[in-house]
C-alpha positions as CSV (number, residue, x, y, z in Angstrom):
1,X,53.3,-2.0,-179.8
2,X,54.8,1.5,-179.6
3,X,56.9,1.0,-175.8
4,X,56.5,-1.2,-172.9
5,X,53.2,-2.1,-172.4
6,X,51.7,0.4,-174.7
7,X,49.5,-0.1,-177.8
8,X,48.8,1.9,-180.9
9,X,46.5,1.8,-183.8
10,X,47.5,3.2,-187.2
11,X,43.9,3.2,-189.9
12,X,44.3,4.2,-193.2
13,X,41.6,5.8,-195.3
14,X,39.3,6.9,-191.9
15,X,37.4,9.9,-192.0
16,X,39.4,11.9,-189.2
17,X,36.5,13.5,-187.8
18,X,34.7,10.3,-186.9
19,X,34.8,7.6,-184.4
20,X,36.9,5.3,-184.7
21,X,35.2,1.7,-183.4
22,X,38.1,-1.0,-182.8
23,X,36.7,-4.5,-182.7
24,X,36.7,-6.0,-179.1
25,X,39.0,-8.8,-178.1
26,X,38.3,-12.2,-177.2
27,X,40.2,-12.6,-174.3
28,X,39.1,-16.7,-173.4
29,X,36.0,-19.0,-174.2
30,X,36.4,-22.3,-171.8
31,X,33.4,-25.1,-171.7
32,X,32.5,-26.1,-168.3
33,X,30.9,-29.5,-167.9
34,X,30.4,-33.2,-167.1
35,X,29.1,-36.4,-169.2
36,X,25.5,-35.2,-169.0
37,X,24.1,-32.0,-169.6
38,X,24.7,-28.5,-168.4
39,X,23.2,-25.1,-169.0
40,X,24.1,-21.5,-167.6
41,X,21.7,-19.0,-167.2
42,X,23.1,-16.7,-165.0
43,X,26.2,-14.7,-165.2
44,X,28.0,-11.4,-163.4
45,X,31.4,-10.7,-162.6
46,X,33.5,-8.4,-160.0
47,X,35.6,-5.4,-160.3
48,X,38.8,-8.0,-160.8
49,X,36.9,-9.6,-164.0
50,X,36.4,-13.0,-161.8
51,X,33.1,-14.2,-163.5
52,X,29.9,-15.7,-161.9
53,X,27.7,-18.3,-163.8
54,X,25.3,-20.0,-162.3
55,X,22.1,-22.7,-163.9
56,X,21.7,-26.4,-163.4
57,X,23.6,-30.3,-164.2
58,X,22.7,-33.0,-164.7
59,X,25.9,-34.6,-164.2
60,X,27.5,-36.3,-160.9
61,X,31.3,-35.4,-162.7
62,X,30.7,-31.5,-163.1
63,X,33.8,-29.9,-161.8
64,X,33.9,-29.1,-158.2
65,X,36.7,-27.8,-156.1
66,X,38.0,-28.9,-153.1
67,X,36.3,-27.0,-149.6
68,X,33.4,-26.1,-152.1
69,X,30.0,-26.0,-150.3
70,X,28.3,-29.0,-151.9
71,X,30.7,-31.1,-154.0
72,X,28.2,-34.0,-154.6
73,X,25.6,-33.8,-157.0
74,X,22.2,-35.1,-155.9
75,X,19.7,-34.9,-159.4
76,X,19.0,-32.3,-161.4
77,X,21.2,-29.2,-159.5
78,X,22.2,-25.6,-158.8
79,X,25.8,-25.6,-160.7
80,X,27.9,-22.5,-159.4
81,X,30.9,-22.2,-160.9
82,X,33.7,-19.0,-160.5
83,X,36.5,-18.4,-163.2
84,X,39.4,-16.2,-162.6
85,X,40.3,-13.5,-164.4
86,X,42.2,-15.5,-167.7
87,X,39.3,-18.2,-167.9
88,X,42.5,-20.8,-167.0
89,X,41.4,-21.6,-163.2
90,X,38.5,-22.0,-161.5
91,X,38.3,-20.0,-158.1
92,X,35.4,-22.4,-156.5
93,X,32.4,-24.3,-158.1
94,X,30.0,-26.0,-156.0
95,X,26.8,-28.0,-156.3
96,X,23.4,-26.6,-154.8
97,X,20.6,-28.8,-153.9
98,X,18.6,-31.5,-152.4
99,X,17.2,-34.9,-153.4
100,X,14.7,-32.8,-155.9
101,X,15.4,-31.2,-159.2
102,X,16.5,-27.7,-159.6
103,X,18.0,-24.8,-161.6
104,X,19.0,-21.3,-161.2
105,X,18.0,-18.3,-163.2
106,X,19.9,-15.4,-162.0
107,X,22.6,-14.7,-160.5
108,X,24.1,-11.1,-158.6
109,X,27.3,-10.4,-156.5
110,X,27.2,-7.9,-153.9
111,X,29.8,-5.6,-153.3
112,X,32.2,-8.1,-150.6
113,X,31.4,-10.9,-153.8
114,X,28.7,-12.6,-151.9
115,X,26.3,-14.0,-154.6
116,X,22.7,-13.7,-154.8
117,X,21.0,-16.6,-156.8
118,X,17.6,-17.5,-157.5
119,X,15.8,-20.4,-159.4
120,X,13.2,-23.1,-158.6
121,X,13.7,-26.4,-156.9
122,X,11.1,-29.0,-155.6
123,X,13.6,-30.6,-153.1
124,X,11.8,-31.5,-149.8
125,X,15.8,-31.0,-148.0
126,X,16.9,-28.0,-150.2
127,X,19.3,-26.7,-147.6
128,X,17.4,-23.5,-146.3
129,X,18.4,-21.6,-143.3
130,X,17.2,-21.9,-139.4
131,X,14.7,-18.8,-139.5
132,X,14.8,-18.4,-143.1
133,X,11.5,-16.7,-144.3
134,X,10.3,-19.6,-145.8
135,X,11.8,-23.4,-144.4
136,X,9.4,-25.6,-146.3
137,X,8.1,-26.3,-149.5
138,X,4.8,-25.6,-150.3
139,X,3.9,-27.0,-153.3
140,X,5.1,-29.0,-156.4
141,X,7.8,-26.7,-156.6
142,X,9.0,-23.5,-154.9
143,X,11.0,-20.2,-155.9
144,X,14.6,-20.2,-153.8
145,X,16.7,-17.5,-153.1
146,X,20.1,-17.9,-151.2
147,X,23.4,-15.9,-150.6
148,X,26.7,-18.2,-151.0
149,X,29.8,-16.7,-149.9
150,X,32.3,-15.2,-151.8
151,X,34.4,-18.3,-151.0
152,X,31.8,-20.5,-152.1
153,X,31.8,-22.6,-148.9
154,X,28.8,-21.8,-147.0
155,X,25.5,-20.0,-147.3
156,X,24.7,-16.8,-145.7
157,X,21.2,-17.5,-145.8
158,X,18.7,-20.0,-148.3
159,X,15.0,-19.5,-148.3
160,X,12.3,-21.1,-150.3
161,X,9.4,-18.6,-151.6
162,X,6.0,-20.1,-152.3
163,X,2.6,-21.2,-151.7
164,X,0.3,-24.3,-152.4
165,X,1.2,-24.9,-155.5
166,X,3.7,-23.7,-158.3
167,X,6.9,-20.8,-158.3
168,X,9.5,-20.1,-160.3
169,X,12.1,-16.8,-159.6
170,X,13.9,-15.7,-162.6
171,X,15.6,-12.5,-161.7
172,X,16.9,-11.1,-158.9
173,X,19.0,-7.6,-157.6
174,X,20.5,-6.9,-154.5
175,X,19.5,-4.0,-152.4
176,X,21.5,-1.2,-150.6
177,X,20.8,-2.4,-147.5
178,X,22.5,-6.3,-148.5
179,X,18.6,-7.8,-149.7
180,X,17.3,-8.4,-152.2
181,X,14.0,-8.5,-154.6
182,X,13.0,-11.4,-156.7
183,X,10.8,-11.3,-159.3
184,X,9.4,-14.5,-161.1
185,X,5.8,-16.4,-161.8
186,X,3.3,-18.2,-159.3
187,X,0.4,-20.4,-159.8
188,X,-0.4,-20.2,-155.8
189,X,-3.6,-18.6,-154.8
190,X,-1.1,-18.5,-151.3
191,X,1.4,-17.1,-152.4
192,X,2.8,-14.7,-149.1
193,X,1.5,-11.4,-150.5
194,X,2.6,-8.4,-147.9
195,X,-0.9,-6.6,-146.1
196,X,-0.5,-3.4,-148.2
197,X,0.8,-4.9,-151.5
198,X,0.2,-3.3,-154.8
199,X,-2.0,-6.8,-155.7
200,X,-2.9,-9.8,-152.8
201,X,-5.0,-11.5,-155.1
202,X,-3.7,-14.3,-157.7
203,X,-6.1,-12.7,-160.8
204,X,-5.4,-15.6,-163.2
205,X,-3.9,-18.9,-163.7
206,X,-0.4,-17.8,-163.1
207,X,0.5,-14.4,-162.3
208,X,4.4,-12.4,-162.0
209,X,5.2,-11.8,-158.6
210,X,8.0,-9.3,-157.0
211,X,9.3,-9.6,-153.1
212,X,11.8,-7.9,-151.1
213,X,14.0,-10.3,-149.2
214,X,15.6,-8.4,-146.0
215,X,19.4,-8.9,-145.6
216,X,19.1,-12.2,-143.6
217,X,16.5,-13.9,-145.9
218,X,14.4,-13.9,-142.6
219,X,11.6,-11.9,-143.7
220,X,9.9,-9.8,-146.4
221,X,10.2,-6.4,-146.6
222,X,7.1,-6.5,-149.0
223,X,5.7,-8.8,-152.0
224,X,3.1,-8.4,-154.1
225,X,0.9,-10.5,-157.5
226,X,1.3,-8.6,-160.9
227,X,-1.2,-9.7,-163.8
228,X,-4.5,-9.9,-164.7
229,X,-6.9,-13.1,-165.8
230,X,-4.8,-14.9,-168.1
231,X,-1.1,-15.8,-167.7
232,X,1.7,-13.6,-166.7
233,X,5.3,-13.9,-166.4
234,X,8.1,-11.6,-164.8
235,X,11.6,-12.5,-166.4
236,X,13.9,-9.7,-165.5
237,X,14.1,-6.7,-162.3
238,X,16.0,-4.2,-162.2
239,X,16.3,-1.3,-159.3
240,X,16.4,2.4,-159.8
241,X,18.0,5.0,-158.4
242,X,18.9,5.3,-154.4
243,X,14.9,4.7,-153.9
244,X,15.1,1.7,-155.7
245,X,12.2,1.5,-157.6
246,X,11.1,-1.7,-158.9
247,X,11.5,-2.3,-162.4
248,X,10.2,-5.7,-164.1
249,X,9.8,-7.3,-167.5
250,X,8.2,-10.3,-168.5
251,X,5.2,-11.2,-170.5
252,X,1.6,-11.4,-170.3
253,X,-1.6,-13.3,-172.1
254,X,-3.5,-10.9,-169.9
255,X,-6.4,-8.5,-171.6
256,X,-6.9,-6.7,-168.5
257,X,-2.7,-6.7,-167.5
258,X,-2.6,-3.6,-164.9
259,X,-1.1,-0.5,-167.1
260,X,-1.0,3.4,-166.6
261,X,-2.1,6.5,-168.9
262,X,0.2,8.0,-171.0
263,X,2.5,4.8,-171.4
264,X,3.3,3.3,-175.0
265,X,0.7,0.6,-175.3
266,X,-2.5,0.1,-172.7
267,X,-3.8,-2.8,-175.0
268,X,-2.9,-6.6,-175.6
269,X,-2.3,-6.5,-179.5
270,X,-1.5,-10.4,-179.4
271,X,-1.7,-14.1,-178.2
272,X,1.3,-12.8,-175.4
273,X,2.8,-9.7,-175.0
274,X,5.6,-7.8,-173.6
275,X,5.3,-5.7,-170.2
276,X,6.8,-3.6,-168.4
277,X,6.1,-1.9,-165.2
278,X,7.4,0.3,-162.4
279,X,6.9,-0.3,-158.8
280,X,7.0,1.6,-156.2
281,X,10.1,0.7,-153.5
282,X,7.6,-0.3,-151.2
283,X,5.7,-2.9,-153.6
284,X,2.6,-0.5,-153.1
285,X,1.8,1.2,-156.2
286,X,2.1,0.8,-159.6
287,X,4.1,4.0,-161.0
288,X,3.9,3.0,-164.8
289,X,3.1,-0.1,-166.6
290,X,2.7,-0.9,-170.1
291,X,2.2,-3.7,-172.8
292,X,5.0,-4.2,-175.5
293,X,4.4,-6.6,-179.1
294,X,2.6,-6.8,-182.3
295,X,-0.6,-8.6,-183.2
296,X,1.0,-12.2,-182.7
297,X,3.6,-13.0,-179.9
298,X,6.0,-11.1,-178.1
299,X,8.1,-11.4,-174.7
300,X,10.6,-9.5,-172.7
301,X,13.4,-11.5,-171.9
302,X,15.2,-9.0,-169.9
303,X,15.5,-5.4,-168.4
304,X,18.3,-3.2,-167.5
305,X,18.7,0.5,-166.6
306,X,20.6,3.0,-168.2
307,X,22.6,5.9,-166.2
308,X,20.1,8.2,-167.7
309,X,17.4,6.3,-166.3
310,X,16.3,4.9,-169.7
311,X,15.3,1.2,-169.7
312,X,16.1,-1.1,-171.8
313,X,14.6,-4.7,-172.4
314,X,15.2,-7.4,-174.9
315,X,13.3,-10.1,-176.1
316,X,11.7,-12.2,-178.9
317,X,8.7,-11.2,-181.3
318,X,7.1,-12.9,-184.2
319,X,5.1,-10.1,-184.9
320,X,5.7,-8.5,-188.5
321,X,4.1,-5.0,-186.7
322,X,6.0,-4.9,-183.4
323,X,6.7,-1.1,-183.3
324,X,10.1,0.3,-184.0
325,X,11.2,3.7,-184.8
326,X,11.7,5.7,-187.4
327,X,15.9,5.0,-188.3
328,X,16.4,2.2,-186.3
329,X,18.7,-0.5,-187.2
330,X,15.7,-3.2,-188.3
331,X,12.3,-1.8,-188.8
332,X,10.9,-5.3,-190.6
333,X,10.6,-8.6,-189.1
334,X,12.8,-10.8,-191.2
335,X,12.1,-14.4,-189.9
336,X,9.8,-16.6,-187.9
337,X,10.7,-14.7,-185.2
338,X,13.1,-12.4,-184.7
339,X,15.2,-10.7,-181.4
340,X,14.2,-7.1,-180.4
341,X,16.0,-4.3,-178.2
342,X,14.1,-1.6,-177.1
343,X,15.4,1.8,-175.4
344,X,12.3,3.4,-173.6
345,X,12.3,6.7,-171.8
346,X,12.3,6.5,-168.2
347,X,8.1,7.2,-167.6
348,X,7.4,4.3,-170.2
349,X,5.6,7.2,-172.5
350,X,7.9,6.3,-175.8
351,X,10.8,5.1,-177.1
352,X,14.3,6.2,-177.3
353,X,14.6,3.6,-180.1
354,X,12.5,0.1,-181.0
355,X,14.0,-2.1,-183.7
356,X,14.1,-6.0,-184.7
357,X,17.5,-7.9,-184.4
358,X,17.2,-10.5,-186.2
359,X,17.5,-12.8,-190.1
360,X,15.8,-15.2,-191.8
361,X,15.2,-18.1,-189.0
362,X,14.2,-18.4,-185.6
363,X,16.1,-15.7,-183.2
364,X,15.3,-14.2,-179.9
365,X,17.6,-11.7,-177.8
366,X,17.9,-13.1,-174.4
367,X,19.6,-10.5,-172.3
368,X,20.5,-6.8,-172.8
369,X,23.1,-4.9,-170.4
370,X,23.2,-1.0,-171.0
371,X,26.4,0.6,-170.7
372,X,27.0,4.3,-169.1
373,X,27.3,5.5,-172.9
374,X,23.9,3.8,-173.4
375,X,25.6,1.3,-175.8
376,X,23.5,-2.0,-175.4
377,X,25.2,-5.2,-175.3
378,X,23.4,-8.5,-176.2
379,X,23.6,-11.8,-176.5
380,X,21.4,-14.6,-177.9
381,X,20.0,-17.5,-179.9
382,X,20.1,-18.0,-183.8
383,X,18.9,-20.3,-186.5
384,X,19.5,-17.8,-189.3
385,X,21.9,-18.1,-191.9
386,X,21.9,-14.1,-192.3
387,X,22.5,-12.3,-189.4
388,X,24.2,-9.2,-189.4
389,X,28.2,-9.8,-188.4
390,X,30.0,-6.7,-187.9
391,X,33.2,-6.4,-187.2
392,X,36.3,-9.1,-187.5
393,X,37.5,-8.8,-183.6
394,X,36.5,-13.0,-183.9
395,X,37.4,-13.8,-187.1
396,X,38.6,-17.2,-186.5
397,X,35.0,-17.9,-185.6
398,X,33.0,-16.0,-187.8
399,X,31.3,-19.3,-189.4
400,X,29.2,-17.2,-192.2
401,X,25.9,-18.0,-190.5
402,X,25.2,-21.3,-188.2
403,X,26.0,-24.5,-189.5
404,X,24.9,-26.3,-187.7
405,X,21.1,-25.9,-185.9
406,X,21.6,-22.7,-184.0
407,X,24.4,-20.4,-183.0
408,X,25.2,-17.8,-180.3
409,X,24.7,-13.6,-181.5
410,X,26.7,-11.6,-179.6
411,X,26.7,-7.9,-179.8
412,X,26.7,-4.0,-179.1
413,X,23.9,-1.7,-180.5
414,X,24.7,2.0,-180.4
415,X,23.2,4.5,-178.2
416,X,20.8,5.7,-180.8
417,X,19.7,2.0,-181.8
418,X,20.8,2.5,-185.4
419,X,23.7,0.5,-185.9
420,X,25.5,-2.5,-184.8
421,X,29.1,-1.5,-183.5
422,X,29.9,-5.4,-183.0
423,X,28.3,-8.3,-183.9
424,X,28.8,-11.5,-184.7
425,X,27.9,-15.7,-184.4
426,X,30.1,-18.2,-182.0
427,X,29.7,-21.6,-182.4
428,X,30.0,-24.9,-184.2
429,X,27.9,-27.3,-186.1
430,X,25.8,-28.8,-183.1
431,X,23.3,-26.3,-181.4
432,X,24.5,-23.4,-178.8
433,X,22.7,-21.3,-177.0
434,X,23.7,-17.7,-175.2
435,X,21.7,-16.9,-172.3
436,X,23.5,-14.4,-170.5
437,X,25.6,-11.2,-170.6
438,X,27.2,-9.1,-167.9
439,X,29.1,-6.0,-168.1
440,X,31.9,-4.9,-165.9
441,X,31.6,-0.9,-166.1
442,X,35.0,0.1,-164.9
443,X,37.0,-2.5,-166.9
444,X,34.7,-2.3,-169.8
445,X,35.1,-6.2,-169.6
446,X,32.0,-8.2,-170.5
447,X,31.1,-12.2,-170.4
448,X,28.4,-14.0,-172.0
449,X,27.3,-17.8,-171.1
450,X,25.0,-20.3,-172.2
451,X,25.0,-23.7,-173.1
452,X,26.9,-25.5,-176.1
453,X,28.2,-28.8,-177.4
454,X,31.1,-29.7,-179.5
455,X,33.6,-28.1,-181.6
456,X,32.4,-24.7,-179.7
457,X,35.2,-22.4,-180.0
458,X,37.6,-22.2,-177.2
459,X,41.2,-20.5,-176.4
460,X,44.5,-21.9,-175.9
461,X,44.9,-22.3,-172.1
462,X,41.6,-22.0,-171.2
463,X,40.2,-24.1,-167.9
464,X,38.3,-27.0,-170.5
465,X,38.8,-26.3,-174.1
466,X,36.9,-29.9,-175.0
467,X,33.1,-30.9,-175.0
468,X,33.0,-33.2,-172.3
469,X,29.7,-35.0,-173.8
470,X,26.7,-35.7,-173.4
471,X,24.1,-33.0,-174.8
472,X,25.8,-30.2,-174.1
473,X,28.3,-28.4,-171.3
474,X,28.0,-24.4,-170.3
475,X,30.5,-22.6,-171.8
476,X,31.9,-19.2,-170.6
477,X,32.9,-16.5,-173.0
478,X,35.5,-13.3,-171.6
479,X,36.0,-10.5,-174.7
480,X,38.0,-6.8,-173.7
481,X,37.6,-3.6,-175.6
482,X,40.9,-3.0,-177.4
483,X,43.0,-0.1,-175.8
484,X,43.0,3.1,-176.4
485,X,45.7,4.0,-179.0
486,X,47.6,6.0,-176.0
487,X,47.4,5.8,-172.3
488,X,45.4,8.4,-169.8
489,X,47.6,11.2,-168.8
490,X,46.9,14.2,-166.1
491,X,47.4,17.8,-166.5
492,X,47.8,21.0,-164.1
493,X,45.2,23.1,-165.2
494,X,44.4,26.1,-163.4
495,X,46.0,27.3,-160.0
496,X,43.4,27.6,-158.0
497,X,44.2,30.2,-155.0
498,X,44.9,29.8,-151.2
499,X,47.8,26.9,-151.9
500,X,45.6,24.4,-151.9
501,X,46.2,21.2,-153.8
502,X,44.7,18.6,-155.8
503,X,46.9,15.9,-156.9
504,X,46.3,12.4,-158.4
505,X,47.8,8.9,-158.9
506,X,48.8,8.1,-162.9
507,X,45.7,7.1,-164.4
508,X,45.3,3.6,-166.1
509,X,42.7,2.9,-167.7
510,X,39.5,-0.1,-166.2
511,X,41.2,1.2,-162.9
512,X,40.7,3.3,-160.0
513,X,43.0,6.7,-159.5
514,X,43.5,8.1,-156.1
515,X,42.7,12.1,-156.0
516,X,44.3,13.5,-152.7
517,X,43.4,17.3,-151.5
518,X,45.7,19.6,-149.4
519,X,44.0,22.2,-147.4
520,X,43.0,23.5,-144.0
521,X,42.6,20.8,-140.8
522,X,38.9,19.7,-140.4
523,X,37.7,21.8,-143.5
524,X,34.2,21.1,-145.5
525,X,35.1,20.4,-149.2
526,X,33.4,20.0,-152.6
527,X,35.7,18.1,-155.5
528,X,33.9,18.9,-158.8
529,X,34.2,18.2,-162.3
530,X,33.1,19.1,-165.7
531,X,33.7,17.3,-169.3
532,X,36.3,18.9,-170.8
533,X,37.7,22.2,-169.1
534,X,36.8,25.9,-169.8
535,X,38.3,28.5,-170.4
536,X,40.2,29.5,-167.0
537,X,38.7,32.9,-165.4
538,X,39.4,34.5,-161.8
539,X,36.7,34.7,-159.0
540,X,38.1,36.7,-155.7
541,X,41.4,36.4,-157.1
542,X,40.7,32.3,-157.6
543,X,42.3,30.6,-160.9
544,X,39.1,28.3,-162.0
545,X,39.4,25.7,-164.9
546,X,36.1,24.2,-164.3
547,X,33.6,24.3,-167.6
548,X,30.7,26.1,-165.6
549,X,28.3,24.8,-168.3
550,X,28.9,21.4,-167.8
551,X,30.2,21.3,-164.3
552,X,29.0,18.7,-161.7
553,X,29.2,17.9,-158.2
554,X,31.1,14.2,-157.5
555,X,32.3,14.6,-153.8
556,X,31.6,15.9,-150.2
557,X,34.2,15.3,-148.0
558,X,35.8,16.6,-144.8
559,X,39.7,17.3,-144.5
560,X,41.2,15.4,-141.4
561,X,43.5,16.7,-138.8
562,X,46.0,17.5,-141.1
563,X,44.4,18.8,-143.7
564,X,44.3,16.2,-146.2
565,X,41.3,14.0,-148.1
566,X,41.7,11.2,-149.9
567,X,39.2,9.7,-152.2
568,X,39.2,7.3,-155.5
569,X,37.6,8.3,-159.1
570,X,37.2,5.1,-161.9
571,X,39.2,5.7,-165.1
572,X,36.7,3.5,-167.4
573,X,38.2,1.8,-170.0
574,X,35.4,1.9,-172.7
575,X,36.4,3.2,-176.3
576,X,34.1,5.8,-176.6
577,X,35.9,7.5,-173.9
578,X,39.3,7.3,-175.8
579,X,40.2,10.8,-175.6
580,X,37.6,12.1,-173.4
581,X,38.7,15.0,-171.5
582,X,37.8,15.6,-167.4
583,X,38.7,18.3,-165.4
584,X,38.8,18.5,-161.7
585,X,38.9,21.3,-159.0
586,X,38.2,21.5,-155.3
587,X,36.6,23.9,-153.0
588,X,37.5,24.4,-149.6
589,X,35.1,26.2,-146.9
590,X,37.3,27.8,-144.7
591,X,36.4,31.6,-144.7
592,X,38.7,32.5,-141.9
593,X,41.6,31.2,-143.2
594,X,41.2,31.0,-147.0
595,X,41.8,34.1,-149.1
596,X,38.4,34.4,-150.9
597,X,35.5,35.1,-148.4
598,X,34.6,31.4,-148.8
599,X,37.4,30.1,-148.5
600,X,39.7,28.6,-151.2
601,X,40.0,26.6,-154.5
602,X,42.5,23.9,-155.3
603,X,44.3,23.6,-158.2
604,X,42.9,22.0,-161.5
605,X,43.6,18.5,-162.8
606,X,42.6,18.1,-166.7
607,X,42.3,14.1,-167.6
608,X,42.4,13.0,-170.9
609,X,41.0,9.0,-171.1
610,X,43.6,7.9,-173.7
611,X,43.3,9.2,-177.3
């Protein structure tokens, strides 16, 4: 500790021109659970690091709070549980579910922390909504989808999804507009396929399905069948861009699975393989689509989206010629099966990077999240005794390999997919299990969940640091990248002309800082910035800062009455950023009143992210 609330690093014997990775921080582990058995298979979390985890009990004792939307348990049933931001207290947790069985797979807050949730349930009385899309179910069981309040007291809509026979949704994202699309498996020749759908037709025994649920879970936008003869199954979605393309993972027996030219791989090599595929926003079209595995079997566990528009997926292959790349971290498949995390470019035409993650046993990755930096964090299942543990930022629970019958592998894989920057096991001697990972981008905060048993390692002060018994509770996991060795400061750069400003709030780190502009009443304005700042130069007698190579638009705005604009700009709190330089100017279009013929130029602001 250098002063207050200030933290430095000193490392002898680094080579001053590299990176300098600090371990991440384990900041609370809790179990959540009754006499039974529990699993989590869902997680997020909100700006404030208040985590999400969702999945299914079996016991009539799981924790519930007071006010909480269903507090009694019925059979097998939604669990929904919300921890603040130390792991000490839970904000609500609730039961979801009706005289059936059920579980959810997914869960996704939307921005007011309404969460979306999706799973399967064959409850006749599952509480769906008057004028819900679907208010009955079809078959032996149904896909669900429902939006529980941010308070955890009521539900802003519930909907079954199905047809005559068999659904399951496994992934779901919120849309724009407050919907959301689902993506998952049917076995219904029924299923509600939209009139214009990419497929109406069930073409096998099961097939993966996608729909787009409007923002009152009243009706589809869309939704549409995705496989061929044999059986396929959609395990992850993500959205892209402001269209919102569709994009799905999953896994298919399918010789004649629906794929594009030019992708990776238009064959099935083996029993099952990986796909992916791109949808249109409208469900209509199939933009790309392509197979991923070896000549045994393969599946995609999980898709996410990088800012570059680069997709990632994990997943599990035994396969000993699953492709990877040349310099990747694992080109050879060290077990029965091992984990895989693959980077593909955006068109599905090649890879980034394609390696193994895996040792000697049984291992499968079942959830990737792809940071800004394209850093890939993971989390899993292991039975080997050799995995790779990088790092000491859990030392106390580094075990040297499971010693029991499987562990949780938790990690981060570089942006080029040849090294590990974390990695390690977390468990005890029974069996655990990670399922799922979130990552909050501003905070730099990420939480993993899954299901354990006893003597799984918990913190002092955390909501239930004892196995409650039974065959296992969830257990929730919080870890924080270190600090940057010095704070974020802010720096005049540049005068800018016309007497304009541009001033800003003291940057912290994982937080928002307020930018404020001084300029003419009712004045168009464009706030850029660039990485790093040039060198300054003069343009109609303007003092500009901005790195013209590298410069980028982040803000149109309008100055009010008197001339001012306020806006916000994250300060992310990722290490990779430690010393990361930003520099910000404004323009304002006010020809008749500015000095230059356009107007005028704020001063600069030059951000340096710690260092």
């Amino acid at each position: 500790m250098l002063e207050g609330a200030r933290f430095g690093f000193e490392a002898d014997g680094v080579d001053p021109d590299a990176a300098l990775v600090v371990d991440p921080l384990l900041v609370y582990s809790t179990y959540v659970g009754g006499m039974s058995c529990e699993m989590a298979f869902g997680v997020d979390a909100d700006q404030a690091d208040r985590v999400i985890a969702v999945g299914v009990s079996q016991s009539s004792d799981y924790p519930t709070t007071p006010g909480a939307f269903d507090p009694v348990w019925n059979n097998d049933d939604v669990l929904v549980t919300r921890l603040e931001a130390t792991g000490s207290t839970l904000i609500y947790s609730t039961f979801i579910g009706g005289t059936g069985n059920e579980l959810a797979k997914a869960v996704r807050l939307y921005p007011n922390g309404d969460a979306l949730i999706c799973g399967t349930t064959s409850s006749s009385d599952f509480p769906v909504s008057a004028g819900a899309f679907d208010t009955t179910v079809s078959g032996v069981a149904d896909a669900f989808a429902l939006r529980l309040n941010s308070a955890g007291n009521a539900l802003t809509w519930c909907t079954y999804i199905g047809g005559g026979d068999r659904e399951e949704a496994l992934s779901a994202r919120p849309t724009i507009a407050g919907g959301a699309v689902l993506v998952g498996s049917t076995w219904s020749t029924d299923f509600p396929a939209s009139a214009g759908a990419f497929d109406s037709t069930l073409a096998g025994i099961a097939d993966a399905f996608a729909i787009e649920l409007d923002s009152t879970g009243s009706s589809a936008a869309w939704a549409t069948y995705l496989g061929g003869s044999g059986n396929d199954y959609a395990t992850g979605v993500v959205l892209a861009g402001t269209a919102e393309e569709v994009l799905i993972g999953g896994s298919t027996s399918s010789t004649d699975f629906p794929t594009t030219a030019g992708v990776v791989d238009t064959t099935l090599d083996g029993v099952l393989d990986g796909f992916v595929a791109r949808l249109t926003p409208d469900g209509s079209s199939l933009m790309a689509s392509t197979y991923l595995g070896g000549s045994q079997e393969d599946g995609v566990s999980s898709i996410d989206l990088h800012i570059g528009l680069d997709v990632f997926v994990s997943g599990s292959t035994g396969s000993a010629d699953f492709p990877t790349t040349i310099g990747a971290l694992d080109t050879t498949l060290g077990g029965e099966t091992d984990g895989f995390l693959v980077r593909f470019l955006p068109a599905l035409t090649g890879f980034k990077y394609s390696t193994y993650v895996g040792g000697n046993g049984r291992d499968e990755i079942n959830q990737v999240v792809a940071d800004p930096n394209g850093i890939a964090f993971f989390v899993g299942t292991t039975f080997s005794t050799d995995m790779p543990v990088v790092g000491a930022g859990f030392l106390q629970f580094l075990l040297g390999g499971p010693p029991g019958t499987s562990d949780v592998y938790y990690g981060h894989l570089d942006e080029s997919g040849a090294f590990l920057e974390y990695a390690t096991y977390m468990g005890g001697p029974p069996s655990e299990h990670g399922f799922a990972v979130t990552l909050e981008f501003l905070s730099y905060v990420s939480f993993f969940a899954g299901h354990a048993r006893g003597n799984f390692p918990t913190t002092a002060g955390a909501y239930q640091t004892t196995f409650h018994g039974g065959s296992g509770d969830i257990f929730v996991a919080r870890v924080d990248p270190r600090p940057c060795p010095n704070p974020a400061v802010v720096a005049v750069k540049a005068a800018g002309c016309g007497g304009y400003t541009l001033t800003s709030s003291l940057p912290v780190m994982g937080s928002l800082m307020s930018i404020s502009v001084q300029g003419p009443p009712a004045t168009l304005g464009l706030l850029y910035f660039s990485l790093g700042g040039g060198t300054n130069f003069f343009y109609e007698n303007c003092e500009i800062g901005l790195d013209l190579t590298l410069w980028s638009q982040i803000f149109v705005f309008t100055t009010n009455s008197s001339g001012a604009w306020n806006g916000q700009i994250p300060v992310f709190n990722d290490p990779p950023r430690c010393g990361q330089q930003i520099f910000f100017q404004a323009g304002l279009f006010s020809p008749t009143v500015g000095p230059a013929f356009f107007g005028g130029i704020t001063n600069g602001l030059l951000m340096t992210e710690g260092s």
